[in-house]
Chimera marker file (.cmm) of the C-alpha trace (Angstrom):
<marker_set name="trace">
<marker id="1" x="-57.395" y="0.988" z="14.602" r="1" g="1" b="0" radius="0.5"/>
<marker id="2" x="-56.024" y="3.777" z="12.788" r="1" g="1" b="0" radius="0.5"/>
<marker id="3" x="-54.913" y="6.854" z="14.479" r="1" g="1" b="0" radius="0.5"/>
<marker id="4" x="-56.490" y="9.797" z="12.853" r="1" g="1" b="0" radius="0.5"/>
<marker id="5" x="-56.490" y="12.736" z="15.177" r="1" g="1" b="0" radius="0.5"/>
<marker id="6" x="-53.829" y="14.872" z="15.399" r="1" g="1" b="0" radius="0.5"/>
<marker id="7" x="-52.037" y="16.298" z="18.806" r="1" g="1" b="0" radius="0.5"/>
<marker id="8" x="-53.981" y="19.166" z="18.854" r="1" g="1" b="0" radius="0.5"/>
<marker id="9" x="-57.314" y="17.683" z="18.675" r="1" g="1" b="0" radius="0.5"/>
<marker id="10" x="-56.265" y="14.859" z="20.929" r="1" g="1" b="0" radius="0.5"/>
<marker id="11" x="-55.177" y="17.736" z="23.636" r="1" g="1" b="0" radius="0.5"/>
<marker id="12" x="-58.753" y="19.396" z="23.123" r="1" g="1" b="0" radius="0.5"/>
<marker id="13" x="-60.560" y="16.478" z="23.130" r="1" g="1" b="0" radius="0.5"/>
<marker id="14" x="-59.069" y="15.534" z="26.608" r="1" g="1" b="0" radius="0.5"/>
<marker id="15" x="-59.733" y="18.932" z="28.328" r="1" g="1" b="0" radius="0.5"/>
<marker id="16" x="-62.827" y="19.362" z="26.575" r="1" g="1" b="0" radius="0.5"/>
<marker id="17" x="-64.107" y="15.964" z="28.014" r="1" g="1" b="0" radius="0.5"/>
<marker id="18" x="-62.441" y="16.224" z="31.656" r="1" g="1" b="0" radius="0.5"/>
<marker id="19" x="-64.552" y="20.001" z="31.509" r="1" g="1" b="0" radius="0.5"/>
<marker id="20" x="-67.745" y="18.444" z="30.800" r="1" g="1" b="0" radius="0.5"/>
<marker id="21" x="-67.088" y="15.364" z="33.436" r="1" g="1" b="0" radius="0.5"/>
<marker id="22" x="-65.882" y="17.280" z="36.284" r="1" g="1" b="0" radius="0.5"/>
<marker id="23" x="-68.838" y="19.910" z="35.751" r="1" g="1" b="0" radius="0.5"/>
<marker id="24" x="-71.117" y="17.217" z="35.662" r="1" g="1" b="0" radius="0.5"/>
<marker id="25" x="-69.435" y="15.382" z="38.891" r="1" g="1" b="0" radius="0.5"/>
<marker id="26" x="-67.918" y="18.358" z="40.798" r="1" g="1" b="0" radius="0.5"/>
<marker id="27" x="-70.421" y="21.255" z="40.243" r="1" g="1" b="0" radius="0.5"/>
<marker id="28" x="-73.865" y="19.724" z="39.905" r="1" g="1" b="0" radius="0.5"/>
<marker id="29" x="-74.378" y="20.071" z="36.013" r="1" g="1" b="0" radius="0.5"/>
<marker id="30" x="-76.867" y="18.553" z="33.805" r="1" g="1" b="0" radius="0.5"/>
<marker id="31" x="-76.416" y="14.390" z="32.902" r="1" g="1" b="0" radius="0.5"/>
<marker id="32" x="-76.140" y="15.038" z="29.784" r="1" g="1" b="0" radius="0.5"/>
<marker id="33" x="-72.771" y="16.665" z="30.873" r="1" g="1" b="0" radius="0.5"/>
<marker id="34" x="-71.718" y="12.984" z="30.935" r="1" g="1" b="0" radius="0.5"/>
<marker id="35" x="-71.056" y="12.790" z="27.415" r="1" g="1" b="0" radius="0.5"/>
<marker id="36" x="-67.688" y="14.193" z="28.266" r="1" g="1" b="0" radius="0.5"/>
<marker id="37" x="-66.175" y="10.292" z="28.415" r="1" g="1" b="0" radius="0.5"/>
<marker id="38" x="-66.561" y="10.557" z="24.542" r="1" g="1" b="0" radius="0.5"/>
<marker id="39" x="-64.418" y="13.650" z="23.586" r="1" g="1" b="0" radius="0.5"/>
<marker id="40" x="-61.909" y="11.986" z="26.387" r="1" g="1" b="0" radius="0.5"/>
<marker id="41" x="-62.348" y="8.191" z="25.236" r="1" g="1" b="0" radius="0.5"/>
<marker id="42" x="-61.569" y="9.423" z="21.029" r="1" g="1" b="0" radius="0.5"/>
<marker id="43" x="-59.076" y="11.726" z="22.670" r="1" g="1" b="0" radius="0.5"/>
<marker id="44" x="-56.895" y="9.484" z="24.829" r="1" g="1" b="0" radius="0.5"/>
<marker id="45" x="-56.789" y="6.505" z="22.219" r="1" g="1" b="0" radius="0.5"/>
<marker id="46" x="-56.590" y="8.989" z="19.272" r="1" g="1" b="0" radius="0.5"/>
<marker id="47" x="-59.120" y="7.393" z="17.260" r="1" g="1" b="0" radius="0.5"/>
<marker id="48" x="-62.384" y="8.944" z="16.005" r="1" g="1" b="0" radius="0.5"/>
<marker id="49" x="-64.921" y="6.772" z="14.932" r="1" g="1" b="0" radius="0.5"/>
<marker id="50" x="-66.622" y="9.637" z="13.144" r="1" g="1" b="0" radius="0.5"/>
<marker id="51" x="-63.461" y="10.841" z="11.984" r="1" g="1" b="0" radius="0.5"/>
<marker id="52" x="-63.199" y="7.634" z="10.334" r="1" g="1" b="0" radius="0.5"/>
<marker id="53" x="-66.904" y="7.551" z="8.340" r="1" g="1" b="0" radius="0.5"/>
<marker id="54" x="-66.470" y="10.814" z="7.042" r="1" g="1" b="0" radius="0.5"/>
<marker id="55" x="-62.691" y="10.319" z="5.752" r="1" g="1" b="0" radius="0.5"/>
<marker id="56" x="-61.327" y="13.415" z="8.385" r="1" g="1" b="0" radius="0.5"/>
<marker id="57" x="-57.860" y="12.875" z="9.665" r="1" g="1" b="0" radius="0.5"/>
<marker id="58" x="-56.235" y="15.683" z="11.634" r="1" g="1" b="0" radius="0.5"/>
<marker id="59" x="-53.110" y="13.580" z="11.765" r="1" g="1" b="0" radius="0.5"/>
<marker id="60" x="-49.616" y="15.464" z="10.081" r="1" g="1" b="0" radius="0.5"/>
<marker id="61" x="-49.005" y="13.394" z="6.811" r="1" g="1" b="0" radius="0.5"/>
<marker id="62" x="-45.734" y="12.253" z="6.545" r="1" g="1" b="0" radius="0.5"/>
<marker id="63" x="-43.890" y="12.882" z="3.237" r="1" g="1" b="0" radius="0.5"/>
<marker id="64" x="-42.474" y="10.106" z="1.331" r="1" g="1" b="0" radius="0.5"/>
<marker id="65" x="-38.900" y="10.047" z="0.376" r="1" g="1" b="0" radius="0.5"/>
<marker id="66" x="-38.605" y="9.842" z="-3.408" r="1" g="1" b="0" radius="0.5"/>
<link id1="1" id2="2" r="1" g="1" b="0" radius="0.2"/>
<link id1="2" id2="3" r="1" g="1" b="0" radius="0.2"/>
<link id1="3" id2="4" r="1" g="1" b="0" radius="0.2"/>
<link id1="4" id2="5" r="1" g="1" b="0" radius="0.2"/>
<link id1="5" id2="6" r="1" g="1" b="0" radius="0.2"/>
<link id1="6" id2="7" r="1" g="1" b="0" radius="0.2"/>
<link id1="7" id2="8" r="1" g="1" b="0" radius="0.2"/>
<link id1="8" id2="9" r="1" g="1" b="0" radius="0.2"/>
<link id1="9" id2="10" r="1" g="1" b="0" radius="0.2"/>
<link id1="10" id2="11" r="1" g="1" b="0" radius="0.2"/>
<link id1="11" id2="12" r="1" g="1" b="0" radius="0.2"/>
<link id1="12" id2="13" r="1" g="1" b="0" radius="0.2"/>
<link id1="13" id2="14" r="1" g="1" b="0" radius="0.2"/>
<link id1="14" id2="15" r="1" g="1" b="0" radius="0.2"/>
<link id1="15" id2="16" r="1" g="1" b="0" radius="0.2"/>
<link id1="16" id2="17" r="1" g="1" b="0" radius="0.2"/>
<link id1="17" id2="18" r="1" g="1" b="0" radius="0.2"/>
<link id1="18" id2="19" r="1" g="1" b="0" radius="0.2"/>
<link id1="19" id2="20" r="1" g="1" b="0" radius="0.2"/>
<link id1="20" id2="21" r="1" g="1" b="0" radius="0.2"/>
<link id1="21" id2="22" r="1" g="1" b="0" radius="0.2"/>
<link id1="22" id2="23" r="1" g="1" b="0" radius="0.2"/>
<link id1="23" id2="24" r="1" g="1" b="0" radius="0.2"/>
<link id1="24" id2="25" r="1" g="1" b="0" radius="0.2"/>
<link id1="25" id2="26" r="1" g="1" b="0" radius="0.2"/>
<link id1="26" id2="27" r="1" g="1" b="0" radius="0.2"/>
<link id1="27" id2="28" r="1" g="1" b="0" radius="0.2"/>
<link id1="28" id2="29" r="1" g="1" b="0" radius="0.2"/>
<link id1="29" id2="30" r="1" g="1" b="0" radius="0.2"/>
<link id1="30" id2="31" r="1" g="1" b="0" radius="0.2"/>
<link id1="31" id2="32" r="1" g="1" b="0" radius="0.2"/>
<link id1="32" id2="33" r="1" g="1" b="0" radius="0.2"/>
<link id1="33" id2="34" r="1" g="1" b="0" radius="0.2"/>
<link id1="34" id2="35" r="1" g="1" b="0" radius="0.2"/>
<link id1="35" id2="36" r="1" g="1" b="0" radius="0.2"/>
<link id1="36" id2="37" r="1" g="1" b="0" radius="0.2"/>
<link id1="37" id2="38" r="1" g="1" b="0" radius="0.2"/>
<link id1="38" id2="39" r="1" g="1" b="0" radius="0.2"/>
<link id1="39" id2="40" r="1" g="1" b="0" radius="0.2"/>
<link id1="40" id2="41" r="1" g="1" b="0" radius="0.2"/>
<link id1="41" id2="42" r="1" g="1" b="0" radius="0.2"/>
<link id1="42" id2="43" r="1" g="1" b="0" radius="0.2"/>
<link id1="43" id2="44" r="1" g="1" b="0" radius="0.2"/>
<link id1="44" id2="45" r="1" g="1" b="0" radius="0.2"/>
<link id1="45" id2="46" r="1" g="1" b="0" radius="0.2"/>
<link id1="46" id2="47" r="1" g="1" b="0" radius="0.2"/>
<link id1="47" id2="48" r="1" g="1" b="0" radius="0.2"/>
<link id1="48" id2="49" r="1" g="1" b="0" radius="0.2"/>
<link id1="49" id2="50" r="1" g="1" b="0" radius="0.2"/>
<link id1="50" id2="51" r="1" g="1" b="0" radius="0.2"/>
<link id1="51" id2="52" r="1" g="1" b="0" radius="0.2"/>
<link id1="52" id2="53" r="1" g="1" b="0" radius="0.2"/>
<link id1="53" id2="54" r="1" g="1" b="0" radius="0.2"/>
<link id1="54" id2="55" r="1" g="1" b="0" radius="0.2"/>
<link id1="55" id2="56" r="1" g="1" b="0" radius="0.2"/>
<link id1="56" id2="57" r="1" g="1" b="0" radius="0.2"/>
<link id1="57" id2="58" r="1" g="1" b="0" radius="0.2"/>
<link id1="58" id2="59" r="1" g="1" b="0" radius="0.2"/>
<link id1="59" id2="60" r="1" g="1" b="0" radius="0.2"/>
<link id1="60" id2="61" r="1" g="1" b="0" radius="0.2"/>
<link id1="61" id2="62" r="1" g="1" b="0" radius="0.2"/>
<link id1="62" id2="63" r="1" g="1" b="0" radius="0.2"/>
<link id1="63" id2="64" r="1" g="1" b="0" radius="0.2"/>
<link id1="64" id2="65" r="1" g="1" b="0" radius="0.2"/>
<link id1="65" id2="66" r="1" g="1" b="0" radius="0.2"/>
</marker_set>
């Protein structure tokens, strides 16, 4: 697997996924709040599978030395 999300997007993904999952547990939201273990999954192992399909990568590139 091939990291392609970048620290920012990781960092979003996490929050964006512990949000939805404490809502869902915590404060009585809707089930489909549970969807929130994707954003976090992608975001903790910093792999998209989407990402991946459509050829995004939010990953810095690295210049090569000449």
């Amino acid at each position: 697997m091939k990291v392609n999300e970048g620290s920012l997007d990781r960092i979003l993904r996490v929050v964006a996924g512990l949000a939805l999952i404490a809502w869902a547990a915590f404060f009585g939201g809707p089930v489909w709040a549970w969807i929130g273990l994707v954003p976090l999954a992608t975001g903790s192992i910093g792999m998209c599978p989407l990402y991946s399909m459509l050829g995004i990568n939010t990953c810095p590139v690295k210049k090569e030395s000449a």
